[in-house]
Structures are given as structure tokens and as C-alpha cells.
MIVEX-955866 format. One record per residue (C-alpha): z, x, y; residue number from 1. Coordinates in Angstrom, 3 decimals, decimal comma. Layout:
! MIVEX-955866
- up_east_north_seq
- Z_X_Y_NUM
...
END
This chain:
! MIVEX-955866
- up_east_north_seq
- 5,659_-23,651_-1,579_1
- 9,206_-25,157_-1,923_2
- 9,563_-28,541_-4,031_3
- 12,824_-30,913_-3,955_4
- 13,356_-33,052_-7,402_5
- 15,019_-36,790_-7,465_6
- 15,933_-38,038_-10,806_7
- 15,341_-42,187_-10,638_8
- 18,406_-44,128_-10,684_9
- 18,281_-47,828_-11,791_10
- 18,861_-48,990_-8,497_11
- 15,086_-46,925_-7,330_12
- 13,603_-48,659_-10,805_13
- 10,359_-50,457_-9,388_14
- 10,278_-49,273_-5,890_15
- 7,343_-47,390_-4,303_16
- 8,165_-43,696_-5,140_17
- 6,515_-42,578_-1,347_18
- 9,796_-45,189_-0,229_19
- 12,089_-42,813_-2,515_20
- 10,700_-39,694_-1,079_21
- 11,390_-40,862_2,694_22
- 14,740_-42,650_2,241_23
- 15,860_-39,076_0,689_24
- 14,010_-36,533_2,439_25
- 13,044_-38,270_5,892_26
- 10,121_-38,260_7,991_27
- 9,329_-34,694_5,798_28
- 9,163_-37,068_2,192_29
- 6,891_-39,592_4,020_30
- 4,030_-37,128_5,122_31
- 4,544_-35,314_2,132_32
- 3,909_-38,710_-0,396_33
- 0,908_-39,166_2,207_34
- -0,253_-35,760_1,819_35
- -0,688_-36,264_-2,102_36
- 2,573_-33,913_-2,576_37
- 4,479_-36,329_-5,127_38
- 4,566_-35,433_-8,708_39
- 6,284_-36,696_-12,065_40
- 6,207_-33,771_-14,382_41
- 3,262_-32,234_-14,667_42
- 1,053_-35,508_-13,045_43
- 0,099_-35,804_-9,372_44
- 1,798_-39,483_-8,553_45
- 0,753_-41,427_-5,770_46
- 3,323_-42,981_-3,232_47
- 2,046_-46,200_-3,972_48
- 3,500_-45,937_-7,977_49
- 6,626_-47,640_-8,769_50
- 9,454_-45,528_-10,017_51
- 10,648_-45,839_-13,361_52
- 14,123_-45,367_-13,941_53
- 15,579_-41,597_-15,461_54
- 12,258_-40,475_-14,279_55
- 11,877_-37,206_-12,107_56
- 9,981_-37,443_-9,094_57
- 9,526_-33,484_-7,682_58
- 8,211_-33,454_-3,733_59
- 6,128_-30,362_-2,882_60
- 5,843_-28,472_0,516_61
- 3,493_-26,904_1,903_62
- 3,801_-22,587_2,742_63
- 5,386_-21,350_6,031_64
- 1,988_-22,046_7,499_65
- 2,087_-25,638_6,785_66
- -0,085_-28,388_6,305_67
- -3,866_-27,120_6,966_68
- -6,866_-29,414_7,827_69
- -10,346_-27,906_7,244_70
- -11,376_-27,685_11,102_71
- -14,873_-29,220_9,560_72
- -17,620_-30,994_11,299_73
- -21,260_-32,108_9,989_74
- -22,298_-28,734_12,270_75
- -20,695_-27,024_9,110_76
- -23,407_-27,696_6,894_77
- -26,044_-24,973_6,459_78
- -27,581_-26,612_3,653_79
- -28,642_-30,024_2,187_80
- -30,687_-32,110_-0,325_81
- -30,260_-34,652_-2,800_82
- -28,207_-32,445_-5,233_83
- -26,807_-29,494_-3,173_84
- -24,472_-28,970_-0,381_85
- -23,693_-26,001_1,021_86
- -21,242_-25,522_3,960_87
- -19,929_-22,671_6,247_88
- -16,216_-22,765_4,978_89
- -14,220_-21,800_7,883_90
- -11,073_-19,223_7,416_91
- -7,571_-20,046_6,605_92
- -8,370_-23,077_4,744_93
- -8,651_-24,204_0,789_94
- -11,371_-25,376_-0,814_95
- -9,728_-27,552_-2,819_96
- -6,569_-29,791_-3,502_97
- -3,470_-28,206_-3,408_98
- -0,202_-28,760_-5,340_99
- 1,204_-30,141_-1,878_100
- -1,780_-31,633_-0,321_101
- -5,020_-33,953_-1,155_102
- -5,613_-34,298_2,848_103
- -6,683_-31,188_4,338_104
- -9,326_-29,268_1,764_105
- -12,914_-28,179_2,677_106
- -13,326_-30,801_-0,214_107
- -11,387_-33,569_1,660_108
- -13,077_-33,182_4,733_109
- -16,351_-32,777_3,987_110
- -16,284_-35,959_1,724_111
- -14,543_-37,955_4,758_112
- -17,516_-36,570_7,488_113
- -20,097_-37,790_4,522_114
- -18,591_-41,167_3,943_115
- -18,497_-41,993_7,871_116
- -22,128_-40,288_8,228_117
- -23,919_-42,272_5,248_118
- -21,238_-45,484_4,999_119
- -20,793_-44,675_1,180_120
- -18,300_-41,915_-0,144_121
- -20,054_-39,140_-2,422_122
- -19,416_-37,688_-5,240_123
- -18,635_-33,683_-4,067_124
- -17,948_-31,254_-6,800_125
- -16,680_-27,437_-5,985_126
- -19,536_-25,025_-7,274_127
- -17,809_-22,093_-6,792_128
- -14,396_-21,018_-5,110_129
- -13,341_-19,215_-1,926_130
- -9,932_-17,620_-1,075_131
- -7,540_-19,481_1,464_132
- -8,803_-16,314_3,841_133
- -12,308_-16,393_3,083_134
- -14,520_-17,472_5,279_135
- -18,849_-18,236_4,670_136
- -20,760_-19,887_2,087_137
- -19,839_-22,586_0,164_138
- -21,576_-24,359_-2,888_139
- -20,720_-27,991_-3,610_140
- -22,867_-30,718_-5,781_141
- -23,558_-33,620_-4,959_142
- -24,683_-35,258_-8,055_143
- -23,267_-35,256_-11,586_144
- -26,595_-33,886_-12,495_145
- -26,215_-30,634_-10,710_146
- -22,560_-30,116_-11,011_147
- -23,086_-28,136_-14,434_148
- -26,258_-25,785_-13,713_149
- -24,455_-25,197_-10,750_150
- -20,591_-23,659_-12,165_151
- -23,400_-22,163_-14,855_152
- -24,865_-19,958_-12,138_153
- -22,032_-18,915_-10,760_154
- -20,396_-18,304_-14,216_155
- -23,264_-16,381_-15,782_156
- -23,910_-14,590_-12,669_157
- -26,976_-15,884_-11,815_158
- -25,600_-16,673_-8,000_159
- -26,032_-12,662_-6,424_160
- -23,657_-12,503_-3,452_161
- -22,828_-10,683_-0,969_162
- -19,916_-10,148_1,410_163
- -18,982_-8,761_4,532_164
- -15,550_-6,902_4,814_165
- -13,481_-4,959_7,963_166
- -11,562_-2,691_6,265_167
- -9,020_0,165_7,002_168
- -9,778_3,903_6,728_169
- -13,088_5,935_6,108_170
- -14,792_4,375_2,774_171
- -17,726_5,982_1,181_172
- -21,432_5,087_2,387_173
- -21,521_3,500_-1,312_174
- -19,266_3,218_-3,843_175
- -19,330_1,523_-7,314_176
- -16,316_0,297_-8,496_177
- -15,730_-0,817_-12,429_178
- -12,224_-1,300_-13,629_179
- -10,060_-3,880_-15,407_180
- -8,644_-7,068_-13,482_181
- -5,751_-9,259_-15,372_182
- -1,921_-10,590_-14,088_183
- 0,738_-8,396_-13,297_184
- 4,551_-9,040_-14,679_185
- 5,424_-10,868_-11,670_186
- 1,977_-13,131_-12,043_187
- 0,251_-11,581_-8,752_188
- -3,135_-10,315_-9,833_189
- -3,896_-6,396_-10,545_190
- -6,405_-4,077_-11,181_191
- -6,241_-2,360_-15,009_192
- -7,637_1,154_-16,222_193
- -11,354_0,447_-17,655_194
- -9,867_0,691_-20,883_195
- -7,743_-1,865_-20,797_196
- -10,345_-4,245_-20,886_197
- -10,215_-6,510_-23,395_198
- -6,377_-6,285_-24,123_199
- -4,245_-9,178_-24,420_200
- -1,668_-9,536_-21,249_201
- 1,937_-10,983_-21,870_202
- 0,849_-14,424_-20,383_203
- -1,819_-14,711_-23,032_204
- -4,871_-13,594_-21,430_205
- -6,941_-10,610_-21,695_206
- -7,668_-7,952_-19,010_207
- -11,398_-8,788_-17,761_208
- -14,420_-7,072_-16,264_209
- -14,061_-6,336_-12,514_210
- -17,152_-4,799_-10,856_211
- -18,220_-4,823_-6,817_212
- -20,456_-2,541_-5,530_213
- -19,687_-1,569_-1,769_214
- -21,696_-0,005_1,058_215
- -20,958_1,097_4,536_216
- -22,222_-0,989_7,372_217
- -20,390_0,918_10,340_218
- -18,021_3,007_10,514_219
- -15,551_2,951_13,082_220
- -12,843_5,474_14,354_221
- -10,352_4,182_11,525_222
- -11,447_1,299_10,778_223
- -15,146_0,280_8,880_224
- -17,535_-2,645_8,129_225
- -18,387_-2,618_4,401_226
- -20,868_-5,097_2,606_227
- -19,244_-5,991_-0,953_228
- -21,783_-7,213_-3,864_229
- -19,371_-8,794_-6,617_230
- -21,083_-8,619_-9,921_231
- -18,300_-10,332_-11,650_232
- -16,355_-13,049_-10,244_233
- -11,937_-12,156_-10,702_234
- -9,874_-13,866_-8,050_235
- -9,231_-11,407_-5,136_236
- -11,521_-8,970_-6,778_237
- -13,280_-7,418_-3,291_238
- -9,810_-7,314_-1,791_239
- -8,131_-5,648_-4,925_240
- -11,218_-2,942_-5,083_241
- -10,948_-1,718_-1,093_242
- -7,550_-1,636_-1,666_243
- -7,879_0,376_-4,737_244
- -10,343_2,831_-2,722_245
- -7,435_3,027_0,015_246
- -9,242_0,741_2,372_247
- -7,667_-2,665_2,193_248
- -9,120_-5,403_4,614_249
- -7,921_-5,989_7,889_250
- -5,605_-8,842_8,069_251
- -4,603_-8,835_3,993_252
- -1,187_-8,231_3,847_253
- -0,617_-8,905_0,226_254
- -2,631_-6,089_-0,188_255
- -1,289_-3,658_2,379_256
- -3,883_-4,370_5,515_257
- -2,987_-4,151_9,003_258
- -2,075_-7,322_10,787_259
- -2,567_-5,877_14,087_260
- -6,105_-4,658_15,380_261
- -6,772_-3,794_18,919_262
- -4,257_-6,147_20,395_263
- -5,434_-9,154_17,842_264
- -3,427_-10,827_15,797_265
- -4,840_-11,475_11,998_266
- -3,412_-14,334_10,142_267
- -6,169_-14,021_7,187_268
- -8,290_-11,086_5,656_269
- -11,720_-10,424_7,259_270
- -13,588_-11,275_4,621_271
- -16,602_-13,287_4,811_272
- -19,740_-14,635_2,009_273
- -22,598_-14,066_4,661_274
- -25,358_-14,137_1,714_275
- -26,214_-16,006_-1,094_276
- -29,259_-15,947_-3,942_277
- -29,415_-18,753_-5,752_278
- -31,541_-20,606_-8,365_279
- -31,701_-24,517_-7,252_280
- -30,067_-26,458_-10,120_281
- -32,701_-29,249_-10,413_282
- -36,320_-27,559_-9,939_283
- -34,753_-24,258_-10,389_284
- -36,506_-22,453_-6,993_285
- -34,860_-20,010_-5,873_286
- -32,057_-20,705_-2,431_287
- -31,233_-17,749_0,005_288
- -28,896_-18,781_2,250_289
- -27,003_-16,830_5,292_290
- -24,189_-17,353_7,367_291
- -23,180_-15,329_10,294_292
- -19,389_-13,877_10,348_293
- -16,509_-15,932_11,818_294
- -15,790_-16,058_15,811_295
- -12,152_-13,795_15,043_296
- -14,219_-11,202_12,716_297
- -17,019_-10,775_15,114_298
- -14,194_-10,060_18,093_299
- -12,632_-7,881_16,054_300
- -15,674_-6,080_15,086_301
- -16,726_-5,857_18,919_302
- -13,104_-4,159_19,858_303
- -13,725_-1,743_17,530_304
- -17,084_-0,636_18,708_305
- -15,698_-0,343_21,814_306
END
């Protein structure tokens, strides 16, 4: 992400900032003010806000892969009562807003498709959260009454879940992987030594808990479907564990996985939330919910069997 700062001069005192951000930066400043990308300081600003003079007005940019639009429809949703919403999150999308964009999230989206199907816009909460990569289950509320017991699930690990990975290399049939998870110097997040746990990081955080167990699905000439069971919940925590065991995911290049499989191009990790256990926030019966792998995974999986 790339940002461009203006500092308000007297003569932009009182205009639109969205008119400041297109008179300076084009037709690239007007979709960006559209896109929710216009900030003063450390507040989101909308393009509609007038600009007050010695004032600094920062425009943020989307990635090299540009804007991205959830490619959602109401066929997404797997799962749906008064309380709970669950969708099948597509891959190479967020969940969420982004520092450059309000427009395109699974969040977004989903509350757009619900305001045109029930001509009243709801009030959509993220349960949980999925990487930009990830692909599968996804956990929203839909009241404010089961927006807590909901994140409480998740954060107390009463949501089991379980994920399906294509990975590099020959894992083991099962493997059980404990270690430490925390920021690295450069703020990209790292695995730590089991002792480390607990230790406080320059940043100001401690190292924390990382623990996934893993078992083989198939195994493939150099190449393997694993199912992941995360019993904590780190960011990137199933992708920094095969790494760790030498067997990062097909399609993660941050963590060293092949781009290229079988004369496929990957643009995201194969990683995909195909099962989830949990208790129902309201009458507190228990939800199982599936969700078969992504078109691209299941292609690659069927070039590799072959």
C-alpha cells in the first residue's frame, strides 16, 4: 500500500476533501476518496468532509493487486437465522475494511446483497477472521445480541476448526506442532522456540501460544493434502507451522511456496476452513457446518492426482 499526503492550504479551507484528492491526484484521488481511502491522521475521513486549513489529508492505495470486490452472491451463504450468518468466503479477498478501501470486503458485500434482498441494511459484525488467501467458512452476527458469545467462542476456543491445506514436500501422516508465535524485527509474523513464550517482544507484546495439529489426507509425488486443526488462533499460524515442517502451502510466497503447480498459476495460498463446530450463541446448540474447497484448489488437487 502506497499513500500520498496534502497539507490544506487556505485556499482548500472548506472544500470537499474527495474534490482535493482529485484536483491533485486525478481520476486515481477520486476512486480512491470513493473507495473510503482518505484519512486525516489517524481518522478514516470521508470525501464528503470539508477541509480545514494546515490540516493533512493522506490518500491510500491499494497493493499491486488493486482494488478487490468480494465476487459474493446470496449463493454464498451456507448458513442463516435470526442471529448468525455464515458465508463461503471466496479466495483473494478481505473480510473486512481495509486502510484503502470500505467498498470491496466480504463485509461490504454481503451487507449490500442483504440490504437489496430484505429492503433494510443489517447490522453484520465479523465473528472471526480469514486471511486475504483464505478461502471457506465465515462467521458473521447479525444481531448485537450475538456479536459477543460469538468473538467469545472463537476467543476461548470453543469454535473447533478445521482446514484443508496443499502443501509442498512429503509431511508426516500426523504431526503436532507447539511453538511460540510473536512479530519479527521487521513486523512480519514468526514462529518462537516454546520457551519463548511468554516473553515480551520489542513492539510491546509477548510471544503467544501457537498450536495446529496436522494430518495427511493424500500424498502426492511432491506435493500433499494435509487437514490442519488450529487449537489456538495466531495470524498465519497453519501457514507459519507447514512452513516450519518444510512444507509451505502451495501458492504462499511470503512463506516460500511454489507459485507454479502443474502449469497453474497461484495468486493465493491453498488454504481453505472446510469445517466448523460451533456452539449457537443464542440457544447454545451446537452448529457443524462444511464447505467444499475452492474451484482453483480442487483443479489443482485433480492435476496432481493425475
Amino acid at each position: 500500500m502506497k499513500a500520498v499526503s496534502f497539507l490544506v492550504t487556505s485556499e482548500d479551507h472548506g472544500r470537499p476533501l474527495g474534490d482535493i484528492a482529485a484536483d491533485g491526484l486525478g481520476e486515481a484521488g477520486r476512486v480512491a476518496a470513493q473507495r473510503g481511502g482518505l484519512w486525516l491522521g489517524k481518522r478514516r475521513a470521508a470525501a464528503s468532509a470539508l477541509a480545514i486549513a494546515g490540516e493533512t489529508l493522506s490518500v491510500r492505495f491499494p497493493p499491486t493487486h488493486g482494488y478487490c470486490d468480494a465476487p459474493l452472491t446470496l449463493e454464498h451463504i451456507i448458513y442463516e437465522d435470526d442471529d448468525v450468518l455464515v458465508v463461503n468466503k471466496p479466495p483473494a479477498c478481505y473480510v473486512g475494511d481495509t486502510p484503502w478501501d470500505t467498498q470491496g470486503s466480504v463485509l461490504a458485500v454481503v451487507q449490500r446483497l442483504l440490504t437489496v434482498r430484505d429492503g433494510i441494511p443489517p447490522v453484520l459484525h465479523l465473528a472471526h477472521q480469514l486471511d486475504f488467501g483464505t478461502s471457506g467458512i465465515l462467521v458473521l452476527s447479525k444481531t448485537p445480541r450475538a456479536n459477543a458469545p460469538l468473538q467469545t467462542a472463537f476467543a476461548r476456543g470453543l469454535a473447533m476448526k478445521q482446514y484443508l491445506a496443499v502443501c509442498s514436500g512429503h509431511p508426516p501422516v500426523t504431526a503436532d506442532l507447539v511453538t511460540g508465535h510473536g512479530r519479527a524485527a521487521g513486523g512480519r509474523w514468526r514462529l518462537y522456540d516454546q520457551a519463548d513464550i511468554g516473553r515480551v517482544l520489542p513492539d510491546g507484546q509477548r510471544v503467544r501460544l501457537a498450536h495446529t495439529r496436522f494430518t495427511l489426507r493424500r500424498q502426492f509425488a511432491n506435493a500433499a493434502l494435509v487437514e490442519a486443526t488450529p487449537l489456538t488462533g495466531r495470524t498465519h499460524q497453519i501457514r507459519l507451522h507447514l512452513a516450519a515442517l518444510g512444507c509451505p502451502i502451495l501458492g504462499d510466497e511470503r512463506y516460500g511456496g511454489v507459485m507454479d503447480v502443474a502449469d497453474l498459476h497461484l495468486t493465493h495460498p491453498l488454504l481453505h476452513a472446510a469445517e466448523l463446530q460451533l456452539p449457537h450463541p443464542i440457544h447454545g446448540r451446537s452448529l457443524h457446518l462444511f464447505c467444499p474447497p475452492p474451484p482453483l484448489m480442487l483443479a489443482v488437487i485433480d492435476r496432481l492426482r493425475h
